[in-house]
N, C-alpha and C positions, 0 to 999 in steps of 0.2 A: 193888590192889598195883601200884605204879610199875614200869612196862618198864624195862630198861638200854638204853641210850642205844647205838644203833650206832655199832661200831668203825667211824675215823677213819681218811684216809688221810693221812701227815704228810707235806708236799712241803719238801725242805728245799734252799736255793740263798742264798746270800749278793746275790742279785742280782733286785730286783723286777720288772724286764722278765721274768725266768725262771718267778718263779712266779707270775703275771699269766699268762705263754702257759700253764703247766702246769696249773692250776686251770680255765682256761680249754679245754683237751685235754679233763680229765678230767670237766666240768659233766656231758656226756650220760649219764654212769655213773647219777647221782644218789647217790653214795655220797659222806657227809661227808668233807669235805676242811679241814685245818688245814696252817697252814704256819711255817716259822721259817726265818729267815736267819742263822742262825748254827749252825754244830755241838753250843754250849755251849746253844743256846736248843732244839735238836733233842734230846739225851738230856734235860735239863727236860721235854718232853713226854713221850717215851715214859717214862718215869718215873712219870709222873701217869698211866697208864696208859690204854687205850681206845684204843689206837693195831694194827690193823691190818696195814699194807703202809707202808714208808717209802720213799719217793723221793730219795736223797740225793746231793747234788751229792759230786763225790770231791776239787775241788780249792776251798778254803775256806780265809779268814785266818783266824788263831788254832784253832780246832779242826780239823783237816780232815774230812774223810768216812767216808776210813779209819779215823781215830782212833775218828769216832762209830761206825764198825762195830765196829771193833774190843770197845770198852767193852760193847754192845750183845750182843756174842757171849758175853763173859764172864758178864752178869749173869742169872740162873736168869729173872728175871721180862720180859727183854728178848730172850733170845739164840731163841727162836720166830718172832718177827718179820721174816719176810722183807723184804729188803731190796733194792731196785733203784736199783743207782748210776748216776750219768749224769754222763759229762762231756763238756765241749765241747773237750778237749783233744789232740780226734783221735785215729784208730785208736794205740794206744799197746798193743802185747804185754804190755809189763814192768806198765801200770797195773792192763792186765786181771787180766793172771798176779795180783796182790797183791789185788787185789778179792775174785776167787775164791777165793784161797789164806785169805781173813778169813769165806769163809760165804756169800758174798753170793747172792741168789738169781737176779739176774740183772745185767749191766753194755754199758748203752747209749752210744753216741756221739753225741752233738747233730751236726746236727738229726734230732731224731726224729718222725717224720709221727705226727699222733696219733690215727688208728687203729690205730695198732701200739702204742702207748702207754696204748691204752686195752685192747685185747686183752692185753696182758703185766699189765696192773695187773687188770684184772676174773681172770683166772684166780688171782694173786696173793691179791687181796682172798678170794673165794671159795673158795681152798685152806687159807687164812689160817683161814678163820671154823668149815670141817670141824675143822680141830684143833684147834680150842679145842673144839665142841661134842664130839669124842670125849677129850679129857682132861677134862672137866668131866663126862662120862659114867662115865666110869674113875674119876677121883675118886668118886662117887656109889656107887657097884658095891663101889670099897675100903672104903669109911665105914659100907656096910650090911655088910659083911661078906658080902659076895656072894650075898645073899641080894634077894628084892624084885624089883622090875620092872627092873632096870637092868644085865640080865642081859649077860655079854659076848657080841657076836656068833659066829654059828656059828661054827666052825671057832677059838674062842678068842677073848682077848686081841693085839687087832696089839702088836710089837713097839714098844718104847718110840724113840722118836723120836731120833737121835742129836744130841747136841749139835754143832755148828761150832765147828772148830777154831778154836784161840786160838793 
């Protein structure tokens, strides 16, 4: 029986010098790394699903970051997906406040040293990979009819995950 292929981390920046350093950050992780330069080419990925933790640039021609968070929040099969926006466009309150106020899971300023880059994304990535394995657990648990090995942990079912505001 074929393994599933490890979730991906999507580095998305309109600018090749950006995701060249960022892939580059993130090599020591060993965790697969895919990239897109454009916002429109970033929801095509997580779409086709296998996507992880997104790294996403917040200031982009034609789709911006937001937009792709935004889209991302709305959709049942994307809005899980933590999100870590980066811009190079300096401390800015008003971008933060809008990053956050879309879900985001966390919002960096370039330059970011990449030990911290990789510390923020490995916690990411492996918070990311807990809740899939407990909704795929849960699902199991529902389908049996609560019956079988796939018993809910003690003290219950955790609480269902909230969605990100739209």
């Amino acid at each position: 029986m074929p393994t599933a292929a490890r979730p991906r981390i999507l580095v998305v920046d309109d600018r090749e010098d950006t995701l060249f350093a960022m892939e580059s950050a993130l090599a020591p992780l060993g965790y697969p790394v895919d990239r897109a330069n454009s916002g429109d080419e970033a929801l095509k990925t997580v779409l086709r699903g296998g996507v992880a933790v997104v790294l996403l640039d917040v200031l982009m021609p034609d789709v911006s970051g937001f937009e792709v968070a935004h889209y991302m929040a709305r959709l049942e099969q994307t809005h899980d997906i933590p999100i870590m926006m980066i811009t190079g466009a300096g401390q800015d309150p008003a971008l933060a406040f809008r990053a956050f106020e879309l879900g985001v899971a966390d919002y960096v300023v370039k330059p970011v040293e990449p030990w911290v880059l990789r510390t923020k994304v490995r916690y990411l990535y492996e918070t990311s990979l807990r809740l899939r394995a407990l909704r795929e657990r849960l699902r199991t648990y529902e389908s049996d009819g609560g019956e079988g090995d796939a018993a809910p942990p003690p003290g219950g079912l955790p609480d269902p995950v909230l969605p990100r505001p739209v």
